[in-house]
N, C-alpha and C positions, 0 to 999 in steps of 0.2 A: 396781430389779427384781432378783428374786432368780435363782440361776442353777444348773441343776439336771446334774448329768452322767447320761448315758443309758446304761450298761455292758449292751451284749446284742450277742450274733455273729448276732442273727439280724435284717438289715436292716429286713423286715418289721416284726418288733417295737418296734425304735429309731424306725420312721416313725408308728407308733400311739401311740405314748408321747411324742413330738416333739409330736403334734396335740392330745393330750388336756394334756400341760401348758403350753404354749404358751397354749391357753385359761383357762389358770389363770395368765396372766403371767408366766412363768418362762421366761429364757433359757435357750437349750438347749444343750447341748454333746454329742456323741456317742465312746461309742469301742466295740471289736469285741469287746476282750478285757481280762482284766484287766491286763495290763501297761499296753497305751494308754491305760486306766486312770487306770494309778498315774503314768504320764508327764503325763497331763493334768492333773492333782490337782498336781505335785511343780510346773508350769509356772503352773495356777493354780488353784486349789483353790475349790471348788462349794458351796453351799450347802449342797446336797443332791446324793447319788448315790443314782437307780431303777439297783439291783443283778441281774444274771441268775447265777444258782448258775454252769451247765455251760455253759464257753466252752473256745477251747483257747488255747494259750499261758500262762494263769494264770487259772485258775477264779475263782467270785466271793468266798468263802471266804481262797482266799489273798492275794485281792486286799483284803479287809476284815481282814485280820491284819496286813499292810504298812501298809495307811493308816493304819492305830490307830499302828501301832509309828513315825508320824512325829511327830519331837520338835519343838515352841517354832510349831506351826502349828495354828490355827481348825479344829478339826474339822466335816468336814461331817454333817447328819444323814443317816441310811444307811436305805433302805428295799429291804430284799430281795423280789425279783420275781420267782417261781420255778416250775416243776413239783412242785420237791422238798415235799413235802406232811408228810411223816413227823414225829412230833415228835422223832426224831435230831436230821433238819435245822434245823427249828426251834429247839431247843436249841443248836444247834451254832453256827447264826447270830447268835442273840443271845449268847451267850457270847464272840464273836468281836466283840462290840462294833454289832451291827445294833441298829437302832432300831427297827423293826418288820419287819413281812414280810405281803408279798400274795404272793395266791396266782393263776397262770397259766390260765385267760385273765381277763385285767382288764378294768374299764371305765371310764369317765371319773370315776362314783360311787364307785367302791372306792377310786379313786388321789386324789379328791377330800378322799374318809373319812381316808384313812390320814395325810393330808399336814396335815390342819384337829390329829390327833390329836399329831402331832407336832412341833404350831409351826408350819409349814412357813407357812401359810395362817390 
C-alpha cells in the first residue's frame, strides 16, 4: 500500500483528504506545516505529498524546494493543493519540482483524476 503525506494547517482539510485517499488505499500520514513536512519525509519518505501552498512555519513552496534539494533519496510525487490559482503559482510550483496541482476546494474525482495522471493509482 502506497503511502501518501497530507501537508495542510488547516485540520479540517487533512481530515477530507485523510477520507477521500484512504478510499483510494493509501496510507496516510499528516503534518501542519512544511517543516513537519520535511521532518516526516527526512524520517520517512511518502510516496506522494497532497501539498497546501500557505502554511506558517514553512510554506509549501519552501517546503518542495528542501525536499527536491534532498540528496541519494526516492523522490516522492508532489501534488499541490491550493487556493493560489494564478498562473505565477502555478508556474512557480512546477518549477519548483510539483508534479501537478489541484485546485481548492477538491473532491474525491479531481484528487482521483490527478493521482490516476500521475502514476500514483
Amino acid at each position: 500500500m502506497k503511502t501518501c503525506l497530507v501537508v495542510d494547517d488547516s485540520k479540517v482539510v487533512r481530515m477530507v483528504a485523510r477520507k477521500i485517499l484512504e478510499g483510494l488505499n493509501f496510507n496516510i500520514e499528516e503534518a501542519e506545516d512544511g517543516q513537519k513536512a520535511l521532518d516526516a519525509c527526512n524520517a520517512s519518505m511518502p510516496d506522494a505529498v497532497l501539498l497546501d501552498w500557505n502554511m506558517p512555519v514553512k510554506d509549501g513552496l519552501e517546503f518542495l524546494k528542501d525536499l527536491r534539494a534532498l540528496q541519494n533519496v526516492e523522490q516522492p510525487i508532489v501534488v499541490f493543493c491550493t487556493t493560489e490559482n494564478d498562473m505565477q503559482h502555478i508556474q512557480q510550483a512546477i518549477a519548483a519540482g510539483a508534479n501537478e496541482y489541484i485546485m481548492k476546494p477538491f473532491d474525491s474525482d479531481i484528487i482521483e483524476s490527478k493521482f490516476i495522471q500521475v502514476g500514483l493509482i
